[in-house]
N, C-alpha and C positions, 0 to 999 in steps of 0.2 A: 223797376223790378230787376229782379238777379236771378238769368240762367244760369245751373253748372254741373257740370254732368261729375261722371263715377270719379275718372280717373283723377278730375281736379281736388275732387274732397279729398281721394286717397292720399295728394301729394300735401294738404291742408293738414289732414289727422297725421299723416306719419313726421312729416317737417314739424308739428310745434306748429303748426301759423292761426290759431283757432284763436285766438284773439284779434289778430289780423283782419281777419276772414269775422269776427264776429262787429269790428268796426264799421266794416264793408257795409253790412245787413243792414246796421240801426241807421243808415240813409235809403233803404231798400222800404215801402209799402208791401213789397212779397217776394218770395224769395223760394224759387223753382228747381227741384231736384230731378236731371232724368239722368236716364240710362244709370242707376246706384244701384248697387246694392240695397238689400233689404238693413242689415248691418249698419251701413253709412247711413240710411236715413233717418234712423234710431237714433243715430250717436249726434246727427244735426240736431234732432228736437231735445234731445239730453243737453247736448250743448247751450241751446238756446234758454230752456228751461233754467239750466245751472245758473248760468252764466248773467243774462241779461233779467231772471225775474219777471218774466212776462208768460202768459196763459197763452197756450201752444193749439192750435187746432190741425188735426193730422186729416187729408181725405185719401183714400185709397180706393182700390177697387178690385183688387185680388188677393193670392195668397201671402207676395210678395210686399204687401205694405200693412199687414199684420203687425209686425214689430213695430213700424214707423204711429199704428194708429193706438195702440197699446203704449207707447212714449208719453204721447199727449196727453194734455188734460182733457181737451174732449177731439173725441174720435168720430168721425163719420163715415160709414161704409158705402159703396157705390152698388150696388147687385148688377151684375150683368153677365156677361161672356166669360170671362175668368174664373166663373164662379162662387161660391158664399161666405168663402172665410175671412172677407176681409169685414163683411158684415153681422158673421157671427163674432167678432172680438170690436165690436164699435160698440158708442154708446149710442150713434143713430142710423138710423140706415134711411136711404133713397134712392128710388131706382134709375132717374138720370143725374148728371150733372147740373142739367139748369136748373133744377128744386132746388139747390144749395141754397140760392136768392131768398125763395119762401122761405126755407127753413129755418135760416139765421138772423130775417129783416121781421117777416113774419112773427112766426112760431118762439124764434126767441124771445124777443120785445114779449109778447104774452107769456109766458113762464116764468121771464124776469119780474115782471109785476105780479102775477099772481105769489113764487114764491116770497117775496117782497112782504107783500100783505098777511100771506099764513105766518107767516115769521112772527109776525105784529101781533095775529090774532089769536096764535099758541101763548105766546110769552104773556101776554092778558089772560088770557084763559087761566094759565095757570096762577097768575098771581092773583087773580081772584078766588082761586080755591086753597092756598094757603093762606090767604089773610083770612079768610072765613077758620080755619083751622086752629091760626095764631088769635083770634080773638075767641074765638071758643074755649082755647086753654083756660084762660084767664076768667072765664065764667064757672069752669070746676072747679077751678080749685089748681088746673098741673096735674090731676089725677092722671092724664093719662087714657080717659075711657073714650073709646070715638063716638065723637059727634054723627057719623054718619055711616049705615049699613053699607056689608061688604057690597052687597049689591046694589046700591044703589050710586056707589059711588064709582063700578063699573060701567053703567050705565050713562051716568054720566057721562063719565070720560070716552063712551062709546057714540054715544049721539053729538057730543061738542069737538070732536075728532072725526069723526066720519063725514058730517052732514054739510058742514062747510065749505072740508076744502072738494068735494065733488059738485056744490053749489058753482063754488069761484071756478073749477074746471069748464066746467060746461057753459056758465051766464057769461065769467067775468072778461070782457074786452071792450080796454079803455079806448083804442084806434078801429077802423075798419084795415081788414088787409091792403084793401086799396091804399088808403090813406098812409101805412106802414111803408107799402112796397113806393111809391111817389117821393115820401118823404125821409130817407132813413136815416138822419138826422137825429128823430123822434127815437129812437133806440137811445143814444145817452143823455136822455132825459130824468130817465130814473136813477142811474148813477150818478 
């Protein structure tokens, strides 16, 4: 891992050395910003972003790592003593630090397969409703006139859209959390 506090990044951004310094990292597993600025730690996760092409995860837990958690592709806010805003600009929020575990071994791994699956089962969905479309054509004639009521083809699309993915929310888990949190490994499974 890599500590580095305010003044080394300042001397990193203002010198040019961010190539340097982003060499450094790609031998780092994690790579720890204290004492910065809100500013500097924005301009680390832009850097990394830019630069290196890899999916940035910001955690904070006050006002002051707002920017840094708004940088990121996904943001996680901490709630506690400093107050809300670093959780009202996240995409998740948790009230301690040690939930991180759950949230990302756990919680992720389930989301990544459930979205996974709806992906699968939208893109079916639909392509069975225009090939039913596309071969209907060809039974009038190309007229043109629908095969199927306005309403009933909202309906449709309201029950094969709604009923699913609340199904797969709620039933669908391929691990126990045990089993997640033991083994997390089983997270790039499905990638």
């Amino acid at each position: 891992g890599l500590v580095i506090d305010g003044r080394t990044l300042n001397v990193i951004f203002q010198g040019g050395l961010e190539e340097k310094f982003l060499a450094l990292t790609k031998h780092c597993r994690s790579v720890l910003c204290c004492r910065s600025t809100p500013l500097q730690k924005s301009m680390v996760v832009k850097l990394v972003r830019r630069h290196l092409k890899v999916m940035t995860l910001s955690i904070g837990d006050g006002a002051n790592d707002v920017s840094m958690i708004q940088a990121a592709d996904v943001g996680i806010g901490i709630s506690g003593q400093e107050g809300m805003q670093a959780v009202m600009a996240s995409d998740f929020a948790i009230s301690r630090f040690k939930h991180l575990k759950k949230l990302l071994l756990v919680h992720g791994h389930w989301c990544y397969a459930r979205l996974a699956k709806m992906v699968i089962y939208f893109f079916y969905k639909n392509v069975n409703y225009v090939s039913l479309l596309f071969w209907y054509q060809f039974f009038c004639g190309f007229s043109g006139s629908t095969m199927i009521d306005y309403w009933q083809m909202i309906f449709f699309n309201l029950f094969f859209t709604s009923m699913p993915p609340l199904l797969f929310g709620v039933l669908d888990r391929d691990f126990s959390a045990e089993t997640l949190l033991g083994l997390p490994e089983l997270y790039k499974n499905g990638q």
